[in-house]
N, C-alpha and C positions, 0 to 999 in steps of 0.2 A: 269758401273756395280755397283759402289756404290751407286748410285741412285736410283737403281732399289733392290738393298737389302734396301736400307732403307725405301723404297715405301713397298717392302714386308713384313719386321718388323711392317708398320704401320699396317698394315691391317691386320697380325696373330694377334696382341696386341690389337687390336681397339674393345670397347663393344660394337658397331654396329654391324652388319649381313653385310656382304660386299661380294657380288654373283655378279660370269658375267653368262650371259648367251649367246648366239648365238640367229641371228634372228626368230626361230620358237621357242626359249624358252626353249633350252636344258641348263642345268647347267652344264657351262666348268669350274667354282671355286668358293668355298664355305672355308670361313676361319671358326677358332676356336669358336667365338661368334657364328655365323647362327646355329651352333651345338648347344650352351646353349640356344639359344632362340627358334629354331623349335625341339629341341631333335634327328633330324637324322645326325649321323655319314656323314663325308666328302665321302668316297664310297658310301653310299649309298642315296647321291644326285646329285655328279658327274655326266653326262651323263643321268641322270634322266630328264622328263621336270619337269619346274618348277610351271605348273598349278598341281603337285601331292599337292604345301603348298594351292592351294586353294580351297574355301569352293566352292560348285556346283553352291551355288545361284551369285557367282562374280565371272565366270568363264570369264564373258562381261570384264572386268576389265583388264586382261590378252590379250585379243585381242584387245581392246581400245590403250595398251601401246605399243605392239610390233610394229602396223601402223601407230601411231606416233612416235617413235625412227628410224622405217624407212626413217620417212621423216625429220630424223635429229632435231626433239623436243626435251627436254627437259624437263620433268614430276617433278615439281615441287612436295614439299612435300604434302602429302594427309593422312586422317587418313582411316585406315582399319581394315578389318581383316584378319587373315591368319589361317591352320592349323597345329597344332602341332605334333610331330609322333604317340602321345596317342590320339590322335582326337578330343584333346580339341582344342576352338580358344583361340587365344590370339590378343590382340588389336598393330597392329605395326602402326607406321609413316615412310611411303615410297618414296624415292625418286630414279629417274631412270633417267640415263644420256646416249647416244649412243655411243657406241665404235669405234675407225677409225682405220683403218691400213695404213700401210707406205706410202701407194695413198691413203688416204684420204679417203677411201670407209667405208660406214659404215657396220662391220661386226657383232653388236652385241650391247647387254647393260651391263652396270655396274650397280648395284642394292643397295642400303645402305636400310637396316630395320631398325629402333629401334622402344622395345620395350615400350610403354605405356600404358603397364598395372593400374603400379602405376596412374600416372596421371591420366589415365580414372578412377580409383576407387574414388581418391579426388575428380576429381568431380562431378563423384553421388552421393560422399558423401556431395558435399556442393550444389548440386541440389535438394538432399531431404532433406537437412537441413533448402535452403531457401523453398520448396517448403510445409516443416512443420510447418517455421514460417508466410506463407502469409497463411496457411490454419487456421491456431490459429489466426493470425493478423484479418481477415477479418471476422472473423465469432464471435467471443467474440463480447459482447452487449454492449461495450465503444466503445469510438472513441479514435483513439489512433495516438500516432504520434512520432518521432524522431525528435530529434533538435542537431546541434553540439556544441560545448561548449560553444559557444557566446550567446546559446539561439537559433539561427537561425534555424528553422523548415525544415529538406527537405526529410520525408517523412509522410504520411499520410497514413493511411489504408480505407478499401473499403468505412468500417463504418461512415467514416469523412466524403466523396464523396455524398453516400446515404442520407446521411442528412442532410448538406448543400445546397445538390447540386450545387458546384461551378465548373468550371473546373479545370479538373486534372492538379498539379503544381500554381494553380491560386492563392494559400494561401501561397506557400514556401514563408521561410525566415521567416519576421515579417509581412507577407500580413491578419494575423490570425483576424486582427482585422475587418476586411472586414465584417465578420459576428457578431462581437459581440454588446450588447446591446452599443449605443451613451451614456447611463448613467450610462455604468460601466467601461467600455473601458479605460479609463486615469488610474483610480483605479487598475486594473488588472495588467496593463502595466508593472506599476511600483512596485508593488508586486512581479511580475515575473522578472522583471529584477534584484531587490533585493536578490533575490534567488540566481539566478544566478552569480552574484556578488561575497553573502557569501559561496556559494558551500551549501546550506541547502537544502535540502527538500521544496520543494514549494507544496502549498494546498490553493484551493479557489472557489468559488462558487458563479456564476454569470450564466445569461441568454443569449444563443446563437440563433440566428436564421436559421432557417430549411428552406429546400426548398418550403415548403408553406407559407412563411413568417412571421410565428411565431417563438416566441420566447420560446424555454424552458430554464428551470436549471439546470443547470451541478454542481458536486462535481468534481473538475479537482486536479488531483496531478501529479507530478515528480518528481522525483529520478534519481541523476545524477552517472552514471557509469563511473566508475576510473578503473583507468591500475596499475600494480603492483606498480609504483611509488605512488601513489593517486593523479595520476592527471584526470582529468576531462576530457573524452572523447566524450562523449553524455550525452544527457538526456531523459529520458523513459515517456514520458507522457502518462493520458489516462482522459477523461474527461467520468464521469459516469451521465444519466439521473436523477434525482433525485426531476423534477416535481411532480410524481404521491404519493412519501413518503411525503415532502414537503406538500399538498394538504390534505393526512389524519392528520399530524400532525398537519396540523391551524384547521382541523374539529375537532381534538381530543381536541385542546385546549380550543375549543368557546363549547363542552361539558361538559367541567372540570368544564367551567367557569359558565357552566349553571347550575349544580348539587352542585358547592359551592353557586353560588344564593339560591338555592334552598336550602339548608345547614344551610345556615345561617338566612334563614327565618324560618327555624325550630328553630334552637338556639333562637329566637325572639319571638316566639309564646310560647316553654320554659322561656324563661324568662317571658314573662307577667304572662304565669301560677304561675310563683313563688312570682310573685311581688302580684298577690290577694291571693295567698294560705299562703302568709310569715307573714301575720299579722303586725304587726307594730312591728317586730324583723328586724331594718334596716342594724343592722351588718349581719347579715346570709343573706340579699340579697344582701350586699353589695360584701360579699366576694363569694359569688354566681355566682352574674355577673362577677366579676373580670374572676374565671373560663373561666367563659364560651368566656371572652375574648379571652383568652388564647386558648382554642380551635379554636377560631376562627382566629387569628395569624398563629397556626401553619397547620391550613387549606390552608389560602392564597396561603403559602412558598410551599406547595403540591403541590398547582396547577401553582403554576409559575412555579416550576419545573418538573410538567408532571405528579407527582405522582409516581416519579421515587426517585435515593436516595436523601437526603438532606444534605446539609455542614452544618455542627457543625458550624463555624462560623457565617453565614446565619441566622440558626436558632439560636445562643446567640442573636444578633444583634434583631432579631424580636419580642424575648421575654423583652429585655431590652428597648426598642421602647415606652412600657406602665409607665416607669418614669418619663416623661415629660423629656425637656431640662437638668433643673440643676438637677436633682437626676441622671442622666444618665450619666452627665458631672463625677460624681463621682465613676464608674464603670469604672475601667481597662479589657479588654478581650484582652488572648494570648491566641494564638494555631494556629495549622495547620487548613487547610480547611480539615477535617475527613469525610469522607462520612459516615450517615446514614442511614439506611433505613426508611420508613415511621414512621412503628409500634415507633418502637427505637424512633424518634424525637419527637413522638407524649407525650412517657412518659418521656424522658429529657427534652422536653420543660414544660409541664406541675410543671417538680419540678423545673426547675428554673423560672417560674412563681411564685408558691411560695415562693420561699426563695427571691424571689425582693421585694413581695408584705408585708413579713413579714419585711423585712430588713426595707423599708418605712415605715411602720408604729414601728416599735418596736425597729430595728436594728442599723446598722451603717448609714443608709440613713434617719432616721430621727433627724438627725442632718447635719447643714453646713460641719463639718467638719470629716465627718466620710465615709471611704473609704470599697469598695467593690471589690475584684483581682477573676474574673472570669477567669480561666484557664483549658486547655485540651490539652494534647497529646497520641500521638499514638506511643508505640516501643515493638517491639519484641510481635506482635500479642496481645497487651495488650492496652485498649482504658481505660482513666485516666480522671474523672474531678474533680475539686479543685472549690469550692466555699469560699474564706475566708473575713470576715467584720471584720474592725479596726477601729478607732477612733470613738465607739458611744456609746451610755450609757452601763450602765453594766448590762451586760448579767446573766438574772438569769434562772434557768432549769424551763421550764413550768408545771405545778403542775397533768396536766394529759394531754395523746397525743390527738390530733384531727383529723379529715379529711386531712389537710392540714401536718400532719407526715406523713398519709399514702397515701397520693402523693410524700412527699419529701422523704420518707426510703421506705418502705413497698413494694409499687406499682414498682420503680425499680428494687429494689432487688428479689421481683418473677420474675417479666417479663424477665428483662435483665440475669436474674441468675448471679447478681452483689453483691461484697461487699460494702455497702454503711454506712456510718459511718453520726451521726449527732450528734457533741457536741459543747455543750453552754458554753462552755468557757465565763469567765468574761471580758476579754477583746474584743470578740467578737466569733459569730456563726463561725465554721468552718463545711463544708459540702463537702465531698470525695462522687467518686464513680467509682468504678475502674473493670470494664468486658474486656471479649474477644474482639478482632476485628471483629471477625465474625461472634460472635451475634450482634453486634451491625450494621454491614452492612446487614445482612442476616433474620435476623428476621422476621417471615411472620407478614406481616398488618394483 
């Protein structure tokens, strides 16, 4: 008797559905759960049959179990569905065992439901989760891939497949290099394993080959994803096509490069204009050409940089280039690399062309022993340059301005809408010039 109360305690207390039924599938007991999970009351499932909990279309279901419990089966668990009192389904996992009486006869089954609701939800939800990451994975115009924290690759998406054409799996791990160029391949290697190493961000750009056995350019990066501790779980890679950009920017360049030819044979054919129209005034072609040097310097620096911004250091560096060795030698420059815009470099190089070419001849540089502290920074939205000359003869105020003040004051301070200061100090020129940051990056050519 105590056996059998504490058999019954299990099975009022148990959050499973625990029903017997008799072999045509009448319901002889229904505990306290099969209540909360199908919603009908213990009366009124008693002596009910028990195809009332199923839906019409798995009524087969019902008749499949009873003639196997007949023949003393065992209905391992299965998932399904059943009806609830409001007519809703709900998802259960059922298992069915047959009932014997005191001869051994089978009179019936015992029936255990639980519900898996929840569990069916998780995983629709992690079915349409992954089914929204292979649909992004495979359809984005990169090749894209997972690696585990060692680096080792073990997935790939469609896009890698498509355009390799390798067999699926045939690149996991470190097999990657199977496709890459034989004369980048070492170089790569060890860049990415470098990465991986420091935990940094990896980026690099090398030629892969394609199922037609060329080769294109990738811009390849990853990014390694950490767990709340920050440690290192994967890595997100995606390698981007970047032949066809690659291919306008060497045409863009061999134009640039054509139009500064071109450029500069105009500056040329100006100059000879000037050399027959200057008469035998050699200072005013001298300092003429000098110019025009200088235009022509900060042309180059343009086009090796695309015609895009320019560094302030850069461009000192190119204007300072026309001192020859030892006057150059004498020339300090500090600052940050500041980017430029064209217009902007075009009239800062121009006055520091000046003030070299005056410095040399008149200034601190035409002497051994006379120094020049070129300097520029950038804070707080505010772009700063410092021209000052020390150790050279003594500086007297010139008796009226020239061309060459209204490059060195004049022409910045419109342009740039800069204050620009120019005083002849006796111990030597000093020359300020202090704008926005954002005129000076922004300023249209």
């Amino acid at each position: 008797m105590l056996a059998e109360a504490h058999l019954s305690a299990i099975i009022q207390s148990s959050d499973d559905a625990i029903i017997s039924k008799d072999l045509n599938g009448t319901v002889l007991s229904w505990n306290p759960a099969a209540s909360r999970i199908f919603g009908f009351a213990e009366a009124e499932m008693v002596g009910q049959s028990i195809r009332k909990l199923i839906p019409h279309e798995r009524q087969s279901e019902e008749d499949d179990i009873l003639s196997r419990i007949a023949r003393g089966e065992r209905i391992k668990s299965f998932d399904t569905r059943r009806c609830r009192k409001d007519g809703t389904e709900i998802a259960v996992s059922i298992t069915v065992s047959p009932v014997y009486d005191k001869a051994g006869r089978i009179v019936g089954a015992s029936k255990i439901a639980r519900d898996i609701t929840a569990r069916e939800e998780g995983q629709r939800a992690l079915f349409e989760s992954e089914t929204r990451f292979r649909m992004l994975a495979d359809n984005i115009s990169q090749l894209a891939w997972v690696a585990d924290a060692t680096g080792a690759i073990g997935w790939y998406n469609k896009r890698w497949y498509d355009y390799t054409g390798v067999p699926v799996g045939s690149t996991d791990g470190w097999g990657w290099d199977k496709v890459h160029h034989p004369d980048h391949v070492e170089r790569v290697k060890d860049h990415f394993v470098r990465s991986i190493e420091s935990g940094t961000e990896w980026e690099d750009t090398f030629p892969l080959r394609g199922t037609d056995g060329h080769y294109r350019w990738f811009l390849s990066r990853a990014k390694p994803i950490r767990d709340e501790r920050d440690r290192i779980l994967f890595w997100f890679g995606t390698n981007t096509d970047v032949t066809d950009m690659l291919e306008k920017e060497e045409q863009i360049r061999v134009l640039l490069m054509e139009v500064n030819h071109r450029s500069k044979n105009m500056l040329a054919v100006v100059q000879a204009l000037a050399r027959r129209s200057g008469g035998n005034d050699r200072e005013f072609l001298r300092r003429f050409e000098n110019r025009l040097a200088s235009l022509a310097a900060n042309q180059d620096l343009l086009v090796r940089r695309g015609w895009s911004t320019i560094l302030m250091d850069e461009l000192a560096e190119a204007q300072m280039a026309i001192l020859g060795q030892d006057s150059r030698s004498q020339v300090q420059l500090v600052g940050q690399s500041v980017t430029l815009s064209p217009r902007a470099a075009e009239i800062i190089g121009m006055a520091l062309h000046e003030l070299a070419i005056n410095a040399l001849k008149y200034g601190a540089l035409s002497v051994p022993g006379g120094k020049v502290a070129l300097s520029w920074a950038e804070k707080d939205d505010s772009f700063t340059i410092d021209w000052h000359e020390s150790g050279g003869p003594e500086v007297h105020m010139p008796e009226h301005d020239g061309f060459g003040t209204t490059l060195i004051r004049h022409i910045p301070a419109r342009s740039l809408n800069a204050d620009v200061t120019l005083d002849y100090k006796p111990t030597g020129v000093h020359w300020s010039l202090h704008c926005s940051s954002e005129t000076a990056r922004k300023l249209a050519s």
